[in-house]
C-alpha positions in Angstrom: -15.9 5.1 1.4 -17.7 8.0 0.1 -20.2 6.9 -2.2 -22.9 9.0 -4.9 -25.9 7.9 -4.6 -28.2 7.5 -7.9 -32.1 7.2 -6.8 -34.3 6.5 -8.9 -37.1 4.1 -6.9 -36.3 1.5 -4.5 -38.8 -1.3 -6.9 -38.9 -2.1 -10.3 -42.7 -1.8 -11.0 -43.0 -2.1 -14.6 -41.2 -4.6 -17.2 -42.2 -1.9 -20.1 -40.0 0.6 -18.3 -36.7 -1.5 -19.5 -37.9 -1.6 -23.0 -37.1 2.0 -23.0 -34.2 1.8 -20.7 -31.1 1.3 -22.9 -27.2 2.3 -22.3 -25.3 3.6 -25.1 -22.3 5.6 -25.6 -21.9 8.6 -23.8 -22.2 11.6 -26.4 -22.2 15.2 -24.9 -25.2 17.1 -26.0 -26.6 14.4 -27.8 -27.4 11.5 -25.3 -30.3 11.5 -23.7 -31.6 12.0 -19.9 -30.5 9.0 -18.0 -28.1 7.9 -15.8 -24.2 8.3 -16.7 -21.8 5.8 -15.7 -18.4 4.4 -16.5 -17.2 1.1 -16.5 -13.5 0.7 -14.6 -9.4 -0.2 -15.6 -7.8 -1.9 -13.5 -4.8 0.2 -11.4 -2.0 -1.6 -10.1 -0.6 0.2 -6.9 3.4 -1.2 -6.0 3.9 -0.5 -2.3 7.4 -0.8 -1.7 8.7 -0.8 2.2 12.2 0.0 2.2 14.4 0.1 5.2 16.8 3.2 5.7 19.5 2.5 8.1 21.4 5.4 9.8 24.6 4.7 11.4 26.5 7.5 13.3 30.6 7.1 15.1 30.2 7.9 19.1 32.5 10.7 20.2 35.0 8.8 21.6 35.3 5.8 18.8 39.1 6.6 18.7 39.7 5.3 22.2 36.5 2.5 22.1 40.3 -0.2 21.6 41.9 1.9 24.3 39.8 1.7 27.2 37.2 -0.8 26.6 38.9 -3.2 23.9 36.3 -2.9 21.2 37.5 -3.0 18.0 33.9 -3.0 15.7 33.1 0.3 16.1 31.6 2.7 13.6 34.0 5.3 12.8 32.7 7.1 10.1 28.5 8.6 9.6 27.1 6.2 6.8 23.1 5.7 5.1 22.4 2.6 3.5 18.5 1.3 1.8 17.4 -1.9 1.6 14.3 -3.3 -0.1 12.3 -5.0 2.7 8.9 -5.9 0.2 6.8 -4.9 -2.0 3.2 -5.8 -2.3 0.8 -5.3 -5.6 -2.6 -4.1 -5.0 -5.6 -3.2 -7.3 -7.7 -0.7 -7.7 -10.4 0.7 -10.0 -10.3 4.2 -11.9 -12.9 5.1 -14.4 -12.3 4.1 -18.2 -12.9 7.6 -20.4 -13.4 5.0 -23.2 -16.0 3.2 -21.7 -18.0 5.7 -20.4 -21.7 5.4 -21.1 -25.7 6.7 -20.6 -28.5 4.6 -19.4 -31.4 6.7 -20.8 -34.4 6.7 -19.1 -36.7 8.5 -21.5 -40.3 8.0 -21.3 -40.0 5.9 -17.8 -42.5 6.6 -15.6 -40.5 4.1 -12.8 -36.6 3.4 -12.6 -34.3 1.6 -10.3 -31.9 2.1 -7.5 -28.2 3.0 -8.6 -25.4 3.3 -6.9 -21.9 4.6 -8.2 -18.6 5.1 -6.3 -17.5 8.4 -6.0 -15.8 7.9 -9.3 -19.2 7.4 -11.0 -17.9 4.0 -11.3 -21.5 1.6 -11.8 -21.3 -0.7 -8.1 -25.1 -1.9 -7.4 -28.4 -1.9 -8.6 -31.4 -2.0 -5.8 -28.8 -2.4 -3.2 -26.1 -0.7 -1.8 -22.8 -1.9 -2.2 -21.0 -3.3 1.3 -18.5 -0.7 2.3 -14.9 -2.4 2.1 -13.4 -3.2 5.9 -10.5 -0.9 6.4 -7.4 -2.4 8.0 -5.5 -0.3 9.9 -2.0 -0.6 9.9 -0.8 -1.6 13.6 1.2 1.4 15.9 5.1 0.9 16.0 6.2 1.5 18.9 9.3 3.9 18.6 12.6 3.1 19.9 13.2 5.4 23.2 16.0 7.6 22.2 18.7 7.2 25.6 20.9 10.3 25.7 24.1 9.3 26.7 25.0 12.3 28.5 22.2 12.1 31.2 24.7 9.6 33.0 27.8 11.7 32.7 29.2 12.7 36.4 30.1 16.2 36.9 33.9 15.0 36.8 33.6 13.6 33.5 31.4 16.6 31.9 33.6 18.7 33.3 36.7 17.0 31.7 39.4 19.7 30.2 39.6 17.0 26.7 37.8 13.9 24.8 40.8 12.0 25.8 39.8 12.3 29.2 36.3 12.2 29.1 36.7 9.1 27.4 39.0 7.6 30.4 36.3 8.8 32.9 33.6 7.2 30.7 34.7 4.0 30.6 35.6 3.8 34.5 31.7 4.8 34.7 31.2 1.9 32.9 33.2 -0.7 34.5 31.8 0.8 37.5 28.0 -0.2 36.4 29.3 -3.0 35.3 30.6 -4.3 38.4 27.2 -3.3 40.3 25.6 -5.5 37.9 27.2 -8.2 39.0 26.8 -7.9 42.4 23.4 -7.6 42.1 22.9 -10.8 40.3 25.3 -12.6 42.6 23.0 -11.4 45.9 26.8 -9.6 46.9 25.0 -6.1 46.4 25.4 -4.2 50.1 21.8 -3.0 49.6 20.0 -5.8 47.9 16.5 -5.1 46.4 13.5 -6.6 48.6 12.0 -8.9 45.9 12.4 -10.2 42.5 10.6 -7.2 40.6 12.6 -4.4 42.2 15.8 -6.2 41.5 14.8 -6.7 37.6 14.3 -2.9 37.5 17.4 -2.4 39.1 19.6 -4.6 36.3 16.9 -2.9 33.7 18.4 0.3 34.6 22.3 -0.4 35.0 21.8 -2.2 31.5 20.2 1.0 30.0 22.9 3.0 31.9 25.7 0.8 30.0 24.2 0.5 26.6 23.9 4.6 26.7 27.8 5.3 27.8 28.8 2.5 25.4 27.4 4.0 22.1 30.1 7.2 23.1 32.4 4.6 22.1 30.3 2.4 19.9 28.5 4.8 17.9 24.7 4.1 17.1 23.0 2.7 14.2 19.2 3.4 13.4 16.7 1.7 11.2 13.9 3.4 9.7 11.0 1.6 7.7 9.6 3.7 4.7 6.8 2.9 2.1 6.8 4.3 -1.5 3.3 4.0 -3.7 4.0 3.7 -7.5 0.8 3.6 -9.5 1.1 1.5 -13.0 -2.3 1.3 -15.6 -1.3 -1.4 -18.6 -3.4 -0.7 -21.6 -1.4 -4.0 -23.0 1.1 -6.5 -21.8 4.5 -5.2 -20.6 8.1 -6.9 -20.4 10.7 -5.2 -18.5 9.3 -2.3 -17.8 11.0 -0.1 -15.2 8.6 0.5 -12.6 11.3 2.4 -10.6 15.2 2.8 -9.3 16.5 1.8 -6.3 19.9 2.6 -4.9 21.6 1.4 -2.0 22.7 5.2 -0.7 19.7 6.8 -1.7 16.5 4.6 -1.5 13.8 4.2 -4.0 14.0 7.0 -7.7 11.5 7.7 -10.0 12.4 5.4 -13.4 13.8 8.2 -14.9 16.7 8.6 -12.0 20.0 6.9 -13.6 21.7 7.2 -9.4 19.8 3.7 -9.4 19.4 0.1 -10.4 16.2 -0.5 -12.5 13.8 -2.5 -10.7 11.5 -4.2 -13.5 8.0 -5.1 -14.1 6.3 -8.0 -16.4 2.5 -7.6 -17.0 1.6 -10.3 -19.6 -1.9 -10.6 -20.5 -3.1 -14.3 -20.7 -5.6 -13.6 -23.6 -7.9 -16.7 -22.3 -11.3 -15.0 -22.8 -12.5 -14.7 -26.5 -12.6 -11.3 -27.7 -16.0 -9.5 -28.2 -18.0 -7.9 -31.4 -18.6 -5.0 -29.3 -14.7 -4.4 -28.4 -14.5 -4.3 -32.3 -16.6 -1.7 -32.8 -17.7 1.2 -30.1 -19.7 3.9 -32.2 -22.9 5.2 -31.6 -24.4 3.5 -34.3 -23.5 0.5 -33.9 -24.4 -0.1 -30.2 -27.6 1.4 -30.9 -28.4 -2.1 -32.4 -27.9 -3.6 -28.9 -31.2 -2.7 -28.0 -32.1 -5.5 -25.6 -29.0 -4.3 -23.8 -30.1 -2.2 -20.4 -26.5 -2.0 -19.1 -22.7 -2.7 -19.7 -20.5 -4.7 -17.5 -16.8 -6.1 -17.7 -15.7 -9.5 -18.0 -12.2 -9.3 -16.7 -9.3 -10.9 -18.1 -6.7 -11.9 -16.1 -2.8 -10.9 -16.1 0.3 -12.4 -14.4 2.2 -9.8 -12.6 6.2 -9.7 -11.7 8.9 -7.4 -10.2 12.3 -8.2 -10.0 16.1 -6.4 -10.4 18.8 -9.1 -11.9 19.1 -10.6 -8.5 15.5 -10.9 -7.0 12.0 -11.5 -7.9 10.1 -9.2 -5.8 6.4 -10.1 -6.6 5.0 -12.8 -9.1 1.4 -13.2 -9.0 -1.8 -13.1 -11.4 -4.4 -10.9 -11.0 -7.7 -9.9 -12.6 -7.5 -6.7 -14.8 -10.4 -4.9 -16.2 -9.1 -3.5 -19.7 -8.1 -7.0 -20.8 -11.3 -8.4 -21.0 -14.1 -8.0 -22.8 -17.8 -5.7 -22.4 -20.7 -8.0 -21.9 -24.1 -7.2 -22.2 -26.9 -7.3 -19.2 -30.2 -7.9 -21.0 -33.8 -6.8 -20.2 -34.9 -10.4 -19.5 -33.1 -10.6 -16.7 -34.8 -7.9 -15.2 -38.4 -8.6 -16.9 -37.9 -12.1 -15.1 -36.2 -10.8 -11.4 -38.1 -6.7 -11.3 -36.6 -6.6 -7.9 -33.0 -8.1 -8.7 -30.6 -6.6 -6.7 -27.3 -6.6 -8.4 -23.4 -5.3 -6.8 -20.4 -5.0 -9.6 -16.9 -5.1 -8.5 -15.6 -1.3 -8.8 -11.9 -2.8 -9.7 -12.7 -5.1 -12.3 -16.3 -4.2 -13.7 -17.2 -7.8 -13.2 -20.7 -8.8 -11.5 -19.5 -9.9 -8.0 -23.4 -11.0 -7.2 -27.1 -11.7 -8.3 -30.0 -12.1 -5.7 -33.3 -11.4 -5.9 
């Protein structure tokens, strides 16, 4: 993650330095030279994986009863959706509200910042560990088989379907029957060991499966992921989070072509609300004068998704704009001058103290 860097000094030399160091609200053209920074909300990323399924009739579907006896075959082109999951993630994006200025005025020495590239405050004296990325594992695709590569000339050159279809299904008996004298040992020319004979039957199988779907038709699956980004400033009950439709996959909430897929955020309220959430002027934090810096006590939220037939997702998670804004004091770092502090960018909490 890109990160910017606020250097200052790598030591705190001097407790006196903090007793001019104090973080107020940010006011433009009237706050003085310091360090800006903003405390985070809370985002809540739903990543929805839906499954698209294609299914197309072969050419000759009309004659799949005829000359091979299937009756299950697709005989018209159809596109369905299907939810697969969806998974709830967090993330932190910079609260304009809470957005304040460390002033350093009349320091001769300061610390080590860092902020995230959202000027998010993440550590003090130390650099925050970069997060491990986890990279999604390859898919292998499906080879595609066309059916046509195992035409014969007599068949291809076939004056109608009718009798292309005939021809076809001959080739596939035909396969078929090699198949079975291979397994049998009745083959005339029998593969030399067990490896050659498994690629034989490998390629009569893909040979069949490829003149069958002429008759058959095919039906492909495709996996795709939607992001829809939700920020609560309060608790939520049935919100639609998005649509969904079962011929056209995952709307916007605004899309009436689909079923409302719902969202609950209820805020649990369990930490006591602050004197400095009452009040945020200038003024009055200017009182706070033992406070060197502003951090976030999260509160927490339970968090569900559901339609009127599932629940998708129902899980609690911390969230940064329903807690309250606590105060680090100078004593802290009159006591610790080399403390080395990292915040969590997502919920404003402190994640760690050493010294």
């Amino acid at each position: 993650m890109k990160k910017l860097f606020v250097i200052v000094t790598a030591i705190i030399l001097a407790t006196a330095v903090y007793a001019q160091s104090n973080s107020t609200l940010y006011s433009s053209g009237i706050s003085a030279e310091g360090l800006n920074y903003y405390l985070p909300k809370t985002k809540i990323t739903l990543k929805v994986t839906a499954n698209k399924t294609v299914s197309t009739p072969g050419e000759f579907s009309r004659y799949a009863e005829r000359y091979l006896r299937l009756s299950n075959v697709i005989e018209s082109p159809s596109e369905s959706w299907e939810i697969k999951e969806i998974e709830v993630t967090t993330s932190g994006i910079p609260d304009k509200d809470k957005f304040y200025t460390l002033s350093f005025e009349g320091s001769k020495s300061t610390p080590y910042f860092e902020l995230d590239e959202n000027g998010i405050l993440s550590a003090i004296n130390t650099r925050k560990p970069a997060k491990e990325i986890k990279t999604k594992e390859t898919v292998e695709s499906v080879e595609k088989i066309n059916p046509y590569d195992f035409l014969t000339e007599e068949i291809l050159m076939s004056g109608s379907t009718a009798k292309m279809a005939e021809l076809t299904a001959k080739e596939i008996y035909a396969t078929r029957e090699s198949r079975n004298y291979l397994t049998r040992g009745q083959a005339e020319n029998m593969p030399k060991d067990g490896e050659s004979l498994q690629l034989f039957l490998a390629e009569l199988e893909k040979q069949e499966t490829a003149m069958t779907q002429l008759f058959t038709g095919t039906t492909v699956v495709e996996e795709k992921v939607f992001t829809i980004d939700i920020t609560p400033s309060a608790s939520v009950s049935k919100q639609i989070a998005f649509r969904f439709s079962t011929k056209l996959g995952v709307l916007s909430a605004d899309n009436l072509a689909g079923s409302p897929i719902y969202i609950d955020i209820e805020d649990l309220k369990y930490l006591p609300e602050t004197v400095i959430e009452e009040k945020k002027d200038d003024k009055f934090l200017s009182k706070f004068t033992n406070a060197f810096l502003f951090y976030t006590t999260p509160g927490r939220a339970t968090i569900k998704i559901y339609d009127n037939k599932n629940t998708y997702v129902n899980i609690e998670e911390p969230i940064a704009q329903f807690g309250n804004v606590e105060i680090l004091t100078h004593s802290l770092i009159k006591r610790q001058p080399e403390v080395k502090i990292i915040f969590n960018t997502t919920t404003g909490n402190i994640e760690s103290i050493e010294n």
